[in-house]
C-alpha positions as CSV (number, residue, x, y, z in Angstrom):
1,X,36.5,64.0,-6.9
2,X,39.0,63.8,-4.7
3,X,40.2,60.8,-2.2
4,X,38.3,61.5,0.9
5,X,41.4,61.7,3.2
6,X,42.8,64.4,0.8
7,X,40.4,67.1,1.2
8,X,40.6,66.5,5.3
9,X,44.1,67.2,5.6
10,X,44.2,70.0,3.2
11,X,41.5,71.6,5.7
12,X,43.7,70.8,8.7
13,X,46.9,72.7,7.1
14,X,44.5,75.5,6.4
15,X,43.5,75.2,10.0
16,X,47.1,75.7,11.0
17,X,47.8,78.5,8.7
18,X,44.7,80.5,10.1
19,X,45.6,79.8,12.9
20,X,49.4,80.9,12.7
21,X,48.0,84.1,11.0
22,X,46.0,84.8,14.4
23,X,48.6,84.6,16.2
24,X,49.3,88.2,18.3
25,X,52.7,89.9,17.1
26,X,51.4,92.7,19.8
27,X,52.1,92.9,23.4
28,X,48.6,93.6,24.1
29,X,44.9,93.6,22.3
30,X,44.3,95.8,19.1
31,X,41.3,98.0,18.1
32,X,39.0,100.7,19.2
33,X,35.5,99.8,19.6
34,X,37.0,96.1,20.5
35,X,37.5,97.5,23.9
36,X,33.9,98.0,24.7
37,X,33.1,94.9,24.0
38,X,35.9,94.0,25.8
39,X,34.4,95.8,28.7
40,X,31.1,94.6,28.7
41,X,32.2,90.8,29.0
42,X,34.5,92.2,31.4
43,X,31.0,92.8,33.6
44,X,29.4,90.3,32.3
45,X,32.1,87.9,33.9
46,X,32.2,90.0,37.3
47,X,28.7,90.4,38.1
48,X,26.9,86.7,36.6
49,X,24.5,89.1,34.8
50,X,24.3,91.1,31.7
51,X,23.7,94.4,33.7
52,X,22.6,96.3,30.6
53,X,19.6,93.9,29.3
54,X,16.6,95.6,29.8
55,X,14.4,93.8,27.1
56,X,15.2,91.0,25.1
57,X,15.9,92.9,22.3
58,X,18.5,94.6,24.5
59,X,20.3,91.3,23.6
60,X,19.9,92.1,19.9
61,X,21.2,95.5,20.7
62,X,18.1,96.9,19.8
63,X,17.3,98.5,22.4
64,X,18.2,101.6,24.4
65,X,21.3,101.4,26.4
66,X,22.4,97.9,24.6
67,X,24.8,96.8,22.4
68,X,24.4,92.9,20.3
69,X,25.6,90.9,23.3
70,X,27.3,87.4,21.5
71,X,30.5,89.1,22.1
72,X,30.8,89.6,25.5
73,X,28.5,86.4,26.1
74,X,30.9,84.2,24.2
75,X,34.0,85.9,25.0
76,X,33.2,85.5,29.1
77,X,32.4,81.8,28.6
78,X,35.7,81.5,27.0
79,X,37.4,82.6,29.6
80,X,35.5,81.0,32.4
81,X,36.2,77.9,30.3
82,X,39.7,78.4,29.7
83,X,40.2,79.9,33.5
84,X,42.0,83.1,32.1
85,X,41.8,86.8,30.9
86,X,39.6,87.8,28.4
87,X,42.2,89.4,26.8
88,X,43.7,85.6,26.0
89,X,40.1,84.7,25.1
90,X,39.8,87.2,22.6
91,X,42.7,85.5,20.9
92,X,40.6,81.6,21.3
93,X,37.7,83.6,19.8
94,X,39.1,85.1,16.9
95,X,40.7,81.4,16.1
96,X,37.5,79.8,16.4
97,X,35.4,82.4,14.0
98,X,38.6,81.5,11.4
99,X,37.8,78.2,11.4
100,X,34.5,79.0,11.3
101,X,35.5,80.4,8.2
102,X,36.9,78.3,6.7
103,X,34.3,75.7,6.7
104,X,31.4,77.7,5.9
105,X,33.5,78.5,2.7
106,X,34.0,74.5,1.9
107,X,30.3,74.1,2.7
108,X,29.2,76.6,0.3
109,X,31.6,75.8,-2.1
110,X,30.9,72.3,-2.0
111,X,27.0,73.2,-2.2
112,X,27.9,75.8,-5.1
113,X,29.6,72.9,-8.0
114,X,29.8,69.6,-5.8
115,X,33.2,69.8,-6.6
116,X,36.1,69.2,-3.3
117,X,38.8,70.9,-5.6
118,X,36.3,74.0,-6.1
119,X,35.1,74.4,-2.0
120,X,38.9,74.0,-0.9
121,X,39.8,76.8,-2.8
122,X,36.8,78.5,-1.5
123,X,37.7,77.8,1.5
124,X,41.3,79.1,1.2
125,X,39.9,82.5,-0.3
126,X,37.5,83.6,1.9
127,X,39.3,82.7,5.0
128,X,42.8,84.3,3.8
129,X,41.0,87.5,2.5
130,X,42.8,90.5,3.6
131,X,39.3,92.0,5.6
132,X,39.0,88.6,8.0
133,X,42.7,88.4,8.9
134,X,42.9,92.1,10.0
135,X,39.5,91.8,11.9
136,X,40.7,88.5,13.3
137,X,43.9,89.0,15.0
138,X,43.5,89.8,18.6
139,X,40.3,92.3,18.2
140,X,37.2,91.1,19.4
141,X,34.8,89.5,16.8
142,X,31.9,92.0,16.1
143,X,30.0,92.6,12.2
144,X,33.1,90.0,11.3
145,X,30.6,87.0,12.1
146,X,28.2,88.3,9.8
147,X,30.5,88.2,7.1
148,X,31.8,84.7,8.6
149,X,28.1,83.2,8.7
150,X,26.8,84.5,5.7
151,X,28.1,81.8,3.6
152,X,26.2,79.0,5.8
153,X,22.8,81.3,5.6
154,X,23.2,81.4,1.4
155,X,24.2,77.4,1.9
156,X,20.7,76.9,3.9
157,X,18.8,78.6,1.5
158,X,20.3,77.1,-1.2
159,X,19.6,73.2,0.0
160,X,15.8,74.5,0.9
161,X,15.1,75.3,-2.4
162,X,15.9,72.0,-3.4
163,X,15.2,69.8,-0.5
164,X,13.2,71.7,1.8
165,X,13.5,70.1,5.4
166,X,12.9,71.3,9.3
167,X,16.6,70.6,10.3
168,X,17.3,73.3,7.6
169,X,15.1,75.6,8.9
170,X,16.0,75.0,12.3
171,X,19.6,76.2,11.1
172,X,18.9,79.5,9.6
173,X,17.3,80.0,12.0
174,X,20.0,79.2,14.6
175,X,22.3,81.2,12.1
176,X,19.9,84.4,12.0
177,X,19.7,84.2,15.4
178,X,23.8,83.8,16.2
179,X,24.1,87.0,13.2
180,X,21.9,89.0,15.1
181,X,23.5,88.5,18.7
182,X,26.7,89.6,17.2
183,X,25.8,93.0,14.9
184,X,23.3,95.3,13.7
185,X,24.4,94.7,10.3
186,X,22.4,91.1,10.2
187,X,19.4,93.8,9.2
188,X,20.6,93.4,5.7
189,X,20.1,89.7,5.5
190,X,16.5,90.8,4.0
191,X,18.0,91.8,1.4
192,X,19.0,87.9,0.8
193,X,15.4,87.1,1.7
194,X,14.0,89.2,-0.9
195,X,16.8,87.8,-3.8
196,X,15.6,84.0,-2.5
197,X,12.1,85.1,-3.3
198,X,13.0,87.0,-7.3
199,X,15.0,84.3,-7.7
200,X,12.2,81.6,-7.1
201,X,9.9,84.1,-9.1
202,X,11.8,83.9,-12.4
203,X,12.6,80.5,-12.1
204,X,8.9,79.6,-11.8
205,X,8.1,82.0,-14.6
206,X,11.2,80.7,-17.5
207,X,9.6,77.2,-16.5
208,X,6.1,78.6,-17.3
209,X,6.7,80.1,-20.4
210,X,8.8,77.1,-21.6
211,X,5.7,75.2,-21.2
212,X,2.9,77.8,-22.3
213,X,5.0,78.5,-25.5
214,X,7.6,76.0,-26.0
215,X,8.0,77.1,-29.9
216,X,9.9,80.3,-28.6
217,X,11.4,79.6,-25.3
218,X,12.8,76.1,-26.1
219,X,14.3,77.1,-29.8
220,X,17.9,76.6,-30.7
221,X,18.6,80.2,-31.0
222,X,16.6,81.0,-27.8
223,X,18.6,78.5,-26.0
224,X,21.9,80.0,-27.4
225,X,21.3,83.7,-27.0
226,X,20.1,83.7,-23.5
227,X,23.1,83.6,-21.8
228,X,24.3,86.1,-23.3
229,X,21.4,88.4,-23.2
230,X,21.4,87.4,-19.3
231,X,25.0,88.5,-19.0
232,X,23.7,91.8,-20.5
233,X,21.1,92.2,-18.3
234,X,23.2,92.1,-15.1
235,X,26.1,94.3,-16.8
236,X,23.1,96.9,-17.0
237,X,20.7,96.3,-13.7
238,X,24.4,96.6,-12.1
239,X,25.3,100.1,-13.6
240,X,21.9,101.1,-13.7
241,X,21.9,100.5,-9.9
242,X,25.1,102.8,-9.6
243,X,23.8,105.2,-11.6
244,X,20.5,106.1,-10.4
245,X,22.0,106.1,-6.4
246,X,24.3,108.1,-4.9
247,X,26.9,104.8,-4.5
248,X,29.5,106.1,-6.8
249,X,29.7,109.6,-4.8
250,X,30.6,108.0,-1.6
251,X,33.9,107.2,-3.6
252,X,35.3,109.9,-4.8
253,X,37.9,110.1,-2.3
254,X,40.3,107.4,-2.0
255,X,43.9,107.0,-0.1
256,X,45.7,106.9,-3.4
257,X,43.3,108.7,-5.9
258,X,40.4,111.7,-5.6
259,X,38.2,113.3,-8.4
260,X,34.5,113.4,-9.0
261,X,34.5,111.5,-12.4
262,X,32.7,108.2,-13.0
263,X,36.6,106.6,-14.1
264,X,37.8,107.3,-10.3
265,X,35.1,106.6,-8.8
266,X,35.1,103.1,-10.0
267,X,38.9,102.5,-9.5
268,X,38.2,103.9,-5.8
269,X,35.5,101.4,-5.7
270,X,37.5,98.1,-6.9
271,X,40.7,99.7,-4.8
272,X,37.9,99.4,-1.6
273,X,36.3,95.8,-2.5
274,X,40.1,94.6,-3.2
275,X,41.3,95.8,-0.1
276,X,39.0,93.6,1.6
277,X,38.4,91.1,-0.4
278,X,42.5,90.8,-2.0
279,X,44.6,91.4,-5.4
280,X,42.4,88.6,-7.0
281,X,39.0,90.9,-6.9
282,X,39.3,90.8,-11.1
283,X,38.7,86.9,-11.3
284,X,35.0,88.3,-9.8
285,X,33.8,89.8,-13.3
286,X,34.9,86.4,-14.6
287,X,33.2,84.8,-12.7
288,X,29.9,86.5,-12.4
289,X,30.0,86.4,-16.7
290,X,31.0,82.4,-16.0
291,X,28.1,81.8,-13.6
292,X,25.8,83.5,-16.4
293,X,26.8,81.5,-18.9
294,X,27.0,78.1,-17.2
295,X,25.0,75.3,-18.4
296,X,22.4,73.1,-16.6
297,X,22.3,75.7,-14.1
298,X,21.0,74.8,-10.8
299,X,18.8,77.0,-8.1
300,X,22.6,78.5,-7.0
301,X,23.1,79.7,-9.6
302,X,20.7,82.7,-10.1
303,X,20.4,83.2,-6.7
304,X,24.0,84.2,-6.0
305,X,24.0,86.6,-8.7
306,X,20.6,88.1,-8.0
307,X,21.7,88.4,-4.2
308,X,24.6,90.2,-5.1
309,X,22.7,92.9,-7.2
310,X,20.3,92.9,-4.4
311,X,23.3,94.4,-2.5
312,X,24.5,96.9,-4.6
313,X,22.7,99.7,-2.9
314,X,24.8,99.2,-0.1
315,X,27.6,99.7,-1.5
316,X,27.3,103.5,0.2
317,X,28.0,102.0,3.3
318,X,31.6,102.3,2.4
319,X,32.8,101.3,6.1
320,X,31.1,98.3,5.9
321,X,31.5,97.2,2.2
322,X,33.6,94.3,2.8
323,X,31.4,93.0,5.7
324,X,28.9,92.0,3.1
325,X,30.6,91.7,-0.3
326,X,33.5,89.7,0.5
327,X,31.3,85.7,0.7
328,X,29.9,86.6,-2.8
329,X,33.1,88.1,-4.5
330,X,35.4,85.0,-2.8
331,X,32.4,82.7,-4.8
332,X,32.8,84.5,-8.1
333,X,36.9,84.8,-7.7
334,X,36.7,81.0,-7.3
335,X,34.7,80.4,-9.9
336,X,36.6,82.8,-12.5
337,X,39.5,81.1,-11.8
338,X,38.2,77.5,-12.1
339,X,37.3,79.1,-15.7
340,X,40.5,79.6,-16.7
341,X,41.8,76.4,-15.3
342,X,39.7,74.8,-17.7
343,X,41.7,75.8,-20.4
344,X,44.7,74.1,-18.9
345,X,44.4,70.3,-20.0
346,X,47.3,69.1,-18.0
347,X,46.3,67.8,-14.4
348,X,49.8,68.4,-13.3
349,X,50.1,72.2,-14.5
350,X,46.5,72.6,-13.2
351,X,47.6,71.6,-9.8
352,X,51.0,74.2,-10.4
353,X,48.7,76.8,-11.3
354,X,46.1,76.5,-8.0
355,X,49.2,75.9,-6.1
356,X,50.8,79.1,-7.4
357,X,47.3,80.8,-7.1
358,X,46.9,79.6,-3.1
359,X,50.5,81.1,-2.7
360,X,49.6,84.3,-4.5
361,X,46.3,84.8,-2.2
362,X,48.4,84.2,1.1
363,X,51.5,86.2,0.6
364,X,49.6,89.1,-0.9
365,X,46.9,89.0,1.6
366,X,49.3,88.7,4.1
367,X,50.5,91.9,3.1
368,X,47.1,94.1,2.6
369,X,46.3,93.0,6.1
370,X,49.9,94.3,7.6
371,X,48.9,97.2,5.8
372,X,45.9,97.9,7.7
373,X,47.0,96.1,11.3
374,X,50.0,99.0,10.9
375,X,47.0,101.6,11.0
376,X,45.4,99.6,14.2
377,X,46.6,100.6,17.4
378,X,47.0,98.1,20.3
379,X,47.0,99.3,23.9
380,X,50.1,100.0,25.3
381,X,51.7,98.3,27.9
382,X,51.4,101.5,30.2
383,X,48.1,101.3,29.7
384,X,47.9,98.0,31.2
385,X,49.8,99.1,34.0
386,X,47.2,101.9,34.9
387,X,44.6,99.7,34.7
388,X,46.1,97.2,36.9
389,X,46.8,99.8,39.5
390,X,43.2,100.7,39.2
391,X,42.1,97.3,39.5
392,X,43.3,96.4,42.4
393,X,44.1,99.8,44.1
394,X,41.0,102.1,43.7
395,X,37.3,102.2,44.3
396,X,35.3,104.5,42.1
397,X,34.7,106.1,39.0
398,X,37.7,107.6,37.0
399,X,37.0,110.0,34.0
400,X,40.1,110.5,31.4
401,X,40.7,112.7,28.9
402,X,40.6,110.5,25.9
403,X,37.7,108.1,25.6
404,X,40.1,105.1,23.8
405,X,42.5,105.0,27.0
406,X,39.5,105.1,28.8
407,X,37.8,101.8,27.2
408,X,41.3,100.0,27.4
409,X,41.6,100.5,31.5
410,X,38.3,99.6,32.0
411,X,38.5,96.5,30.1
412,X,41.3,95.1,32.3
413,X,40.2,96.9,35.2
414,X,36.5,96.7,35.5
415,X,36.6,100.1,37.0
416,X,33.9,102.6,36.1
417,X,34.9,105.0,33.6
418,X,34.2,108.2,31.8
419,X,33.3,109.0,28.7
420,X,31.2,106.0,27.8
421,X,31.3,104.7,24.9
422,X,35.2,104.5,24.6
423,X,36.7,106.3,22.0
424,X,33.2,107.5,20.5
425,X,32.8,109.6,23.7
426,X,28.7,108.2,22.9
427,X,26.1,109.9,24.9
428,X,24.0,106.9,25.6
429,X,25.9,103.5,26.5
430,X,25.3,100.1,27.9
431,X,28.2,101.1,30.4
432,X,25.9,103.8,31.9
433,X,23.4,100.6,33.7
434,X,26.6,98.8,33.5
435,X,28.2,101.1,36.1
436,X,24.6,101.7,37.7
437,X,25.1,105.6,36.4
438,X,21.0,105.4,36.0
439,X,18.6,104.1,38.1
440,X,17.1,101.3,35.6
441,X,13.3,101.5,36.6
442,X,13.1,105.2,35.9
443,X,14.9,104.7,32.4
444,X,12.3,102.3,31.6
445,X,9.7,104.8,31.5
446,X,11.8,107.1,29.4
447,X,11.9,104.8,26.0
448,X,9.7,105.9,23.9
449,X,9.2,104.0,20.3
450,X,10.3,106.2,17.0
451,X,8.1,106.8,14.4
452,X,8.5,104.5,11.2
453,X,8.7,107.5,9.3
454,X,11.5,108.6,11.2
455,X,13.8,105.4,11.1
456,X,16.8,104.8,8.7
457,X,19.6,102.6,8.0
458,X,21.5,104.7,10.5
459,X,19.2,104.0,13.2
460,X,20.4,101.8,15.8
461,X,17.6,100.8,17.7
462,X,13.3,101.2,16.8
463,X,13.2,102.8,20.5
464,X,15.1,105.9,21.9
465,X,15.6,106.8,25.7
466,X,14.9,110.8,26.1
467,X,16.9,113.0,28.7
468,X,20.0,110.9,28.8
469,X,23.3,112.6,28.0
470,X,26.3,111.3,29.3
471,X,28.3,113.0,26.4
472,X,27.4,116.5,27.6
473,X,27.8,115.4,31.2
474,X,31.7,114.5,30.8
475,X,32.2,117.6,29.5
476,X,30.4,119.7,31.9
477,X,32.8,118.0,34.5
478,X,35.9,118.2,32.9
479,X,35.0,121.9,32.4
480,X,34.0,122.2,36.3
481,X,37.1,123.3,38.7
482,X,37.6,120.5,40.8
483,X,36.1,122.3,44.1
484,X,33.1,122.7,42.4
485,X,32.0,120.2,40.2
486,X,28.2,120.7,40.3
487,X,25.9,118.2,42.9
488,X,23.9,117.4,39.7
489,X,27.3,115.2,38.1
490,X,27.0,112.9,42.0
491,X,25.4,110.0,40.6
492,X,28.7,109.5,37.9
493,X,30.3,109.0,41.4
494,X,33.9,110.7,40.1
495,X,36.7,109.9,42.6
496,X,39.9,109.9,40.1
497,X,41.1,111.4,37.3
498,X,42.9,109.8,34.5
499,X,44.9,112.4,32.4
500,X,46.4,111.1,29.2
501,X,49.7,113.3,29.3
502,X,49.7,113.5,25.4
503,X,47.0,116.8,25.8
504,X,48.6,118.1,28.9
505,X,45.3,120.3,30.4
506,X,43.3,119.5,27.6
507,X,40.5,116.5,26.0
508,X,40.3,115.4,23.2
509,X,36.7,114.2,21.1
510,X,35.8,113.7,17.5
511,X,39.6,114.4,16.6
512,X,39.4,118.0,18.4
513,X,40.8,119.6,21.5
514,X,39.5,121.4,23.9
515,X,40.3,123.0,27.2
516,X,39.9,120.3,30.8
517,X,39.2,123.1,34.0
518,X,39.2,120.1,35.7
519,X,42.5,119.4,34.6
520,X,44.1,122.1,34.9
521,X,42.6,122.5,38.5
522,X,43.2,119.2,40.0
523,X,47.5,119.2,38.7
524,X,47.5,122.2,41.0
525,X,45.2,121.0,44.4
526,X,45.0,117.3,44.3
527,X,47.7,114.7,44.8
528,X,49.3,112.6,41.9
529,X,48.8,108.9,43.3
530,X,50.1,107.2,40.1
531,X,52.2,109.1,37.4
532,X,54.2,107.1,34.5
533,X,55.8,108.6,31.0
534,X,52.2,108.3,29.3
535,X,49.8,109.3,32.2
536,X,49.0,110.8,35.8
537,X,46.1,109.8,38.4
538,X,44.5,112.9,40.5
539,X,42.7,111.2,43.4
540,X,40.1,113.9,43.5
541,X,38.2,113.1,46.9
């Protein structure tokens, strides 16, 4: 154990460093779908009101026209609070949500062996793996605070099996809550629910049998081969999990290796799980086999590894794999390192070799996540400039060419924009009550509820709204000539349009191009009231 004043300013240099790693080497925000977000606190702050709640699930994002609304409710408090943009409070976010981090690591840790060495290392780990610094620097937090908060829901649920209590119901609950407001993802914490209750299952039935028949199950040899035998048993519920699912086929491809055997489907699947969870990913297997094998196990114990064979099947969701994977692997990379430090007797070269190992984990961590920031683009500073121009210089709605660009103005702006949706170019949007593009009484009548046998893991939302396109309708007006865009497209209100000069004439949607009428129209009969080297305003009356 170490002196209490130790641990605390270890935490604080930690602080600093994730901190330091946050900060922006960009002139402006990163990301994609960030921007929507961006936008909706953007309204949020503008109007008092979340515009696009129709039902308190709306908040939940489970609801028709909705998105999970912590974002943009903690991102406008931020900047109220703060008394600047939300851009700069995107920034005091993603700091905070480190730090969260990082504690929830040391709490779990500390919960996990009771040990300060172990939980600052966990600490350091989870909040320096590759996936949380790249999702953390200057992009609005989203699914990131599930994997954030995950380790404090496994904490709670670990100190209620031993010392069940209100306050520790009262925060999972709190946490639940907080994981829902933030992403859809949180649907998969049943899948912890349901390894709490196998877990409590076999613990009740070992203790059962060592009392019914105490001859067998408390035997020398018993005691000695079970370990083993339960290492076994994981090695084969994991592969037989694999096998009998379709995981493995959603690897086949990979950025440095392809082919439909079982050998590169693996190595595509550790390349993905190290790539958000860092170099160290190997220390895992260790671990798990040293978690199996540890004596006078407590309730943790099980219930880590049984939750993270609960996940398996989810490994399909490749684009989310690190969301959910990377509290449980950080545990077990921990662990399978505190295995082999074990073997060292010397305190000082034990101290070398966790120093050594913290300084490994940053600089190679570091370097994943410049990796994948260089494949993030940030919005440029002329796109800044157009949206200050439409800030403060225009009234209406403007509809672009390119969804992205689109998000990014309106976020600074607050202008009404089409497509919704940003760069997904969606066809149903929180931005369509946002901008009041449908009257909200008569949507309310067309949400109907989906069938159960009709839902799936893709589904966003237990309801769906009927007759609502706003896809199709941004491309029936970019395909209009601009004296006679059809009475039917008046209530999108379309006074400007925002041409992204990189498709001269053209759109762009799902990575395809396609020919803008309205484009092509308005460069010949409407005026140019802003033009810069990246993009041109009609004013289009």
């Amino acid at each position: 154990m170490l002196p209490k004043r130790v641990p605390l300013m270890l935490l604080a240099a930690l602080a600093c460093l994730n901190f330091l790693l946050r900060y922006p080497s960009t002139s402006h925000e990163l990301g994609v779908d960030s921007f929507v977000w961006h936008g909706m606190a953007t309204s949020l702050k503008q109007h008092g009101v979340a515009l696009w709640v129709l039902n308190p699930l709306s908040y939940f994002g489970l609801y028709p026209l909705s998105h999970p609304s912590g974002s943009p409710f903690l991102l406008a408090a931020f900047s109220l609070l703060s008394n600047g943009s939300i851009e700069g409070a995107v920034v005091y976010l993603d700091m905070v949500v480190a730090l969260i981090s990082m504690l929830a690591g040391f709490i779990l840790g500390r919960e996990f062996t009771h040990s300060d060495s172990f939980a600052l290392t966990t600490s350091l780990v989870l909040s320096l793996t590759p996936e949380l610094i790249t999702a953390l620097t200057w992009q609005v937090p989203t699914r990131v605070l599930f994997t954030v908060l995950l380790p404090l829901l496994l904490w709670g649920l670990i100190r209620l099996a031993h010392r069940p209590s209100k306050n520790i119901a009262i925060v999972l609950g709190a946490t639940f809550f907080v994981m829902m407001s933030f992403h859809r993802l949180t649907i998969f914490v049943s899948l912890i629910g349901f390894a709490y209750v196998v877990t409590g299952i076999l613990l009740t039935a070992l203790r059962t049998l060592r009392v019914r028949s105490p001859q067998i199950f408390l035997r020398r040899r018993f005691i000695r081969w079970a370990p083993l035998v339960s290492v076994i048993a994981v090695v084969g519920v994991s592969f037989g999990t694999l096998a009998s699912t379709d995981v493995l086929g959603e690897y086949s491809s990979g950025a440095l290796i392809s082919g439909n055997s079982l050998a590169i489907q693996f190595a595509n699947l550790g390349i993905s799980l190290a790539r958000n969870s860092g170099i160290l990913l190997p220390l895992a297997v260790l671990g798990i086999a040293g978690v199996v094998l540890r004596r006078n196990k407590s309730y943790a114990d099980p219930f880590v590894v049984v939750a993270l064979l609960a996940f398996l099947p989810m490994l399909f969701l490749r684009q989310y794999t690190g969301y959910y994977t990377i509290p449980f692997t950080s545990l077990f990379i921990v662990f399978g390192l505190f295995v082999l430090l074990k073997r060292i007797r010397s305190s000082k070269r034990r101290a070398f070799a966790i120093a050594a190992t913290a300084a490994f984990v940053l600089v190679s961590s570091v370097s994943i996540s410049s990796y994948d920031l260089a494949l993030v683009s940030h919005m440029a500073n002329g796109s800044y400039n157009v949206a200050q121009y439409l800030r403060y210089d225009t009234a209406g709605t403007v509809i672009t060419n390119e969804g992205l660009t689109g998000s990014r103005v309106h976020a600074i702006s607050g202008i009404p924009y089409l497509p919704v949706g940003g760069a997904t170019t969606a066809f149903q949007s929180p931005e369509l009550l946002m901008f009041g593009f449908v009257d909200r009484s008569r949507v309310a009548g067309q949400i109907v509820s989906i069938p159960l046998n009709h839902l799936s893991v893709d589904a966003d939302s237990p309801f769906e709204l009927l007759d609502v396109q706003a896809e199709a309708d941004w491309v029936g007006l970019l395909q209009a000539p601009v004296g006679a865009i059809p009475a039917s497209y008046a209530n999108y209100q379309v006074r400007y349009l925002l041409e992204v000069r990189a498709y001269p004439g053209e759109f762009t949607a799902y990575g395809n191009l396609y020919p803008a009428i309205l484009l092509q129209t308005a460069s010949v009969e409407r005026y140019a009231v802003y033009q810069d080297s990246l993009s041109t305003i009609y004013f289009l009356g």
